[in-house]
LOLO-962150 format. One line per field, with one value per residue (C-alpha): x, y, z; residue in one letter. Coordinates in steps of 0.2 Angstrom, whole numbers, plus 2048, in hexadecimal, padded with zeros to 3 digits. Each point is the difference from the previous one (the first is absolute). Example, Ala and Ser with C-alpha at 12.3 -4.5 7.8 and 13.67 -1.06 7.14 Angstrom:
c1 = 83E, 806 $
c2 = 7EA, 811 $
c3 = 827, 7FD $
residuo = A, S $
//
This chain:
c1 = BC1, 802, 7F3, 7FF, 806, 7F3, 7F0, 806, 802, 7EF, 7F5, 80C, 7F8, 7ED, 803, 802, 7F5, 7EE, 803, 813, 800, 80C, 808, 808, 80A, 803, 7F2, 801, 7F2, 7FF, 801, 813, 805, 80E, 7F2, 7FD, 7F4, 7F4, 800, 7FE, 7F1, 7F7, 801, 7F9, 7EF, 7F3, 806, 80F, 80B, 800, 80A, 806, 809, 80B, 803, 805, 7FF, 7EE, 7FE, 808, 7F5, 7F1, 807, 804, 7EE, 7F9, 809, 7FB, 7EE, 7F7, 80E, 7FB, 80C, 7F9, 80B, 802, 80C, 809, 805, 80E, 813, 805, 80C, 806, 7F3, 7EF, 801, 804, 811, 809, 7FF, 80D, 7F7, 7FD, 7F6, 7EE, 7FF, 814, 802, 80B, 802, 813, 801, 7FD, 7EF, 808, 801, 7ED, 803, 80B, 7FC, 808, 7FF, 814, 804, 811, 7F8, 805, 812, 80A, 7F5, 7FE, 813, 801, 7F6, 7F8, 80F, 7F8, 804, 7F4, 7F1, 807, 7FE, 7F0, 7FB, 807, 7F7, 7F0, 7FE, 7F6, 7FC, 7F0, 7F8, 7F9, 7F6, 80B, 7FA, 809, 7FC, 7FA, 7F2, 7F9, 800, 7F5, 7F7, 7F7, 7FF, 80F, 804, 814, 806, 806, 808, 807, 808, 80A, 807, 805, 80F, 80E, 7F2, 7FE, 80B, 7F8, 7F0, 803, 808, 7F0, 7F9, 7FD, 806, 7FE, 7EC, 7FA, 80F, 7FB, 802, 80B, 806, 806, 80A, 80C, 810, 80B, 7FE, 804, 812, 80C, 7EF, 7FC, 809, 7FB, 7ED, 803, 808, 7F0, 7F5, 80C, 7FD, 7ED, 800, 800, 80A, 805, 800, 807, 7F6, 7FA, 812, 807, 7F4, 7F3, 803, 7F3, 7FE, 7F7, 7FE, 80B, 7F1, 7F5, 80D, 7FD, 80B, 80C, 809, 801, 813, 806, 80E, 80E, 803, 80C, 7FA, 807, 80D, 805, 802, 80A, 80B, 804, 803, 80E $
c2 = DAB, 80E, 7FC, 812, 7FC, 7F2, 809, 80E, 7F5, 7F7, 812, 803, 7F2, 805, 810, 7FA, 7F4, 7FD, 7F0, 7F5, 7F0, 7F8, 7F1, 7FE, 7EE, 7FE, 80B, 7FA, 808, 810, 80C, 800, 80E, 7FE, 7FC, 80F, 7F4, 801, 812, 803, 7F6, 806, 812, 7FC, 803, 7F2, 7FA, 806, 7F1, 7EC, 7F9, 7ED, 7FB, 7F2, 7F7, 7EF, 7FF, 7F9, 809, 811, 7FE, 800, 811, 807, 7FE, 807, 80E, 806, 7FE, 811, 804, 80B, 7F8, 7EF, 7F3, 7F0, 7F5, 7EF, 7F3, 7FC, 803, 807, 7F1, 7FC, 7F2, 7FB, 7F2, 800, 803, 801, 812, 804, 80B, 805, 7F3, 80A, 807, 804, 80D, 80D, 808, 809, 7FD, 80D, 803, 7F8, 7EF, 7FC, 805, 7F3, 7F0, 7F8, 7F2, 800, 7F9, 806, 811, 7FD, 7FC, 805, 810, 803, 801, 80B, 80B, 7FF, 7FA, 803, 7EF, 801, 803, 7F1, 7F4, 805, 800, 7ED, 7FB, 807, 7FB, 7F1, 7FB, 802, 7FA, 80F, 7FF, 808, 808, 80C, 814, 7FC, 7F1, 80D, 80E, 7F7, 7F9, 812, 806, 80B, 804, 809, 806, 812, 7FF, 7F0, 7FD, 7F2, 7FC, 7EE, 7FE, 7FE, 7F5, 812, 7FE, 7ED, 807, 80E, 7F5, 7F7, 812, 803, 80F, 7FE, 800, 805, 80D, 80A, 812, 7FF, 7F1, 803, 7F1, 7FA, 802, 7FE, 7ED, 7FF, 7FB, 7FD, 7FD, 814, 806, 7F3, 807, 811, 7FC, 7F8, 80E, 80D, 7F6, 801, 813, 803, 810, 7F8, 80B, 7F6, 807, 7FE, 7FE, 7F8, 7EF, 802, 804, 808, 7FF, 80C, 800, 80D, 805, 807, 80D, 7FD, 804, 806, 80C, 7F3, 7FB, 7EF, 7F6, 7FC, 7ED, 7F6, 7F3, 7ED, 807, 80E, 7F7, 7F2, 80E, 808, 7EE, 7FE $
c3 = 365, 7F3, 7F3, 7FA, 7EF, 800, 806, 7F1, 7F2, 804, 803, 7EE, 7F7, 807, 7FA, 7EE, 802, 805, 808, 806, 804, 80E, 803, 812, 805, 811, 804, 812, 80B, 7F7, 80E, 803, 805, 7F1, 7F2, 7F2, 7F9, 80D, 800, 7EF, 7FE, 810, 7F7, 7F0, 7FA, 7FC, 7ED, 7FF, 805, 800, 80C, 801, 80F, 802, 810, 804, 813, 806, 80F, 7F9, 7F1, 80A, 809, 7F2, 7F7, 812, 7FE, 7F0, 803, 7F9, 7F5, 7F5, 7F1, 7F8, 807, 7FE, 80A, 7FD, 80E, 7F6, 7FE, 7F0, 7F7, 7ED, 801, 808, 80D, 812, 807, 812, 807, 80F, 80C, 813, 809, 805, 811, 803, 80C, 7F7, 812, 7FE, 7EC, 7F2, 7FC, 7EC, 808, 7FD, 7EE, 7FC, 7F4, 7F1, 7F4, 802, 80F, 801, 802, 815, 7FC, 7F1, 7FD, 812, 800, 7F4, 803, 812, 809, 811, 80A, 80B, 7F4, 7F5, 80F, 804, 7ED, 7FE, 812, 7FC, 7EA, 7FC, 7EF, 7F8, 7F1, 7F4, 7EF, 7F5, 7ED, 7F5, 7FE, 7F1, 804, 80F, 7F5, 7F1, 80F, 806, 7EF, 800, 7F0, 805, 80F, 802, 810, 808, 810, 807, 810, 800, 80B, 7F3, 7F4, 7F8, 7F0, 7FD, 7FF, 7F4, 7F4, 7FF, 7F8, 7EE, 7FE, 7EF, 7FE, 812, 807, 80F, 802, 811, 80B, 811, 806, 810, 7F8, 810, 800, 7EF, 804, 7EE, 7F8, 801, 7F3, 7F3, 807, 7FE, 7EE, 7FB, 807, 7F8, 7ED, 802, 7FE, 814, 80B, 811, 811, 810, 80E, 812, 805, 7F4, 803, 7F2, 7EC, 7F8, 7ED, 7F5, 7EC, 7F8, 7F5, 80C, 807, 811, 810, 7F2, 80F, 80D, 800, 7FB, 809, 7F1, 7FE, 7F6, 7F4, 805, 7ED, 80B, 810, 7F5, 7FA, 811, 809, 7F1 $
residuo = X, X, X, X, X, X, X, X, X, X, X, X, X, X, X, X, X, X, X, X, X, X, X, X, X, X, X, X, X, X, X, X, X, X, X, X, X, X, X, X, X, X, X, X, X, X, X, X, X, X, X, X, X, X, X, X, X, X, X, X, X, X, X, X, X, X, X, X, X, X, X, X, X, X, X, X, X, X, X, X, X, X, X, X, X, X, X, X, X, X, X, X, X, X, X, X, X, X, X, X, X, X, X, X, X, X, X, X, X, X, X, X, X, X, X, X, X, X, X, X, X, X, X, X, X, X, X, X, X, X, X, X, X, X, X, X, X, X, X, X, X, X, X, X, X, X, X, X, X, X, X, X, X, X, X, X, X, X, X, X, X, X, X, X, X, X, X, X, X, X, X, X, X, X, X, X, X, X, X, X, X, X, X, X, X, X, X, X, X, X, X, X, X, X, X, X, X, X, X, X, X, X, X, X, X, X, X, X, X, X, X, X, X, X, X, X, X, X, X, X, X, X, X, X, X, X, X, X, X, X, X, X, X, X, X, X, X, X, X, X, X, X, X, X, X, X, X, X, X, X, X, X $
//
């Protein structure tokens, strides 16, 4: 993963600041290898950042609160998926244990509150054939407490979050809508915009009318949104990308 642009625009916001705080959904473990979160707050200094960490899976939960033992970042963590309302809900993920022996190292990464995440998505954006049989052979449906950003945040005492980070499997845009950008906007979202599908453009419009700069990154899979205000990664080049008006316009 390239999280160059990520890892800059967080030691950016320290640099301003004397303290950020972070807000990761789908934190899985922590310690994947593709995970800039991780790496920035094992290189902050004690104060300097609070930390909740969302992540819905039981046993990955308790993996990932292992693994950021001694951390020197405050962080508080949330066995919970990230939803537009508190309750429980089905979560579609790999059964515990399956051997990934011959898959990509992603495969253990994967987990939704849309189960259409191993077809329809997987179509359109995985493809591989052999990878989808072994997703669909291997899924089993979970029940996950579910709460909003919001509920969590008031929860820790988080009064706003500068940087926040999603990674839900295609249930990225649902959860940013829950997001009042009007009272509590964060300083930069990075978000999976690849599973987005006809919904991405209607999710980049939204983004785009609060005030933020969008920078499609680590190949093209993650969109990272910055507020124009603060002038930051004003260099970086930005892919061009009609609005649905001028999509309309060129289908006609």
């Amino acid at each position: 993963m390239s999280d160059t642009k990520v890892i800059h625009v967080l030691r950016e916001l320290l640099s301003r600041q004397s303290h950020v705080s972070v807000v990761q959904v789908g934190a899985h473990v922590g310690n994947s290898e593709n995970d800039p979160i991780h790496r920035f707050l094992w290189s902050v200094r004690g104060g300097q950042c609070t930390a909740i960490l969302i992540e819905p899976v039981r046993h990955l939960f308790e993996q990932l609160t292992a693994n950021y033992a001694r951390c020197p970042a405050d962080i508080r963590f949330e066995n919970a998926a990230a939803a537009e309302a508190a309750g429980h809900r089905s979560f579609y993920r790999l059964k515990e244990g399956t051997d990934l022996t011959g898959m990509p190292g992603w495969m253990n990464q994967l987990g939704s509150l849309l189960p259409e995440r191993i077809d329809a998505m997987w179509d359109a954006c995985e493809q591989d054939p052999a990878h989808k049989s072994f997703l669909a052979e291997n899924t089993i449906v979970d029940r996950v407490r579910c709460a909003t950003i919001d509920e969590m945040r008031r929860k820790h005492g988080m009064a706003g979050i500068d940087f926040l980070q999603i990674d839900a499997e295609g249930y990225d845009y649902e959860i940013l809508k829950t997001i009042d950008f009007e009272s509590s906007k964060p300083k930069a979202v990075n978000y999976e915009r690849v599973l987005l599908g006809d919904a991405e453009g209607e999710c980049r419009e939204m983004l785009q009318s609060h005030g933020y700069t969008l920078y499609d990154h680590n190949h093209n899979i993650d969109t990272l949104c910055v507020l124009r205000e603060l002038g930051i990664g004003t260099r970086w080049k930005q892919r061009r990308r009609l609005t649905r008006d001028q999509r309309r316009q060129r289908r006609h």
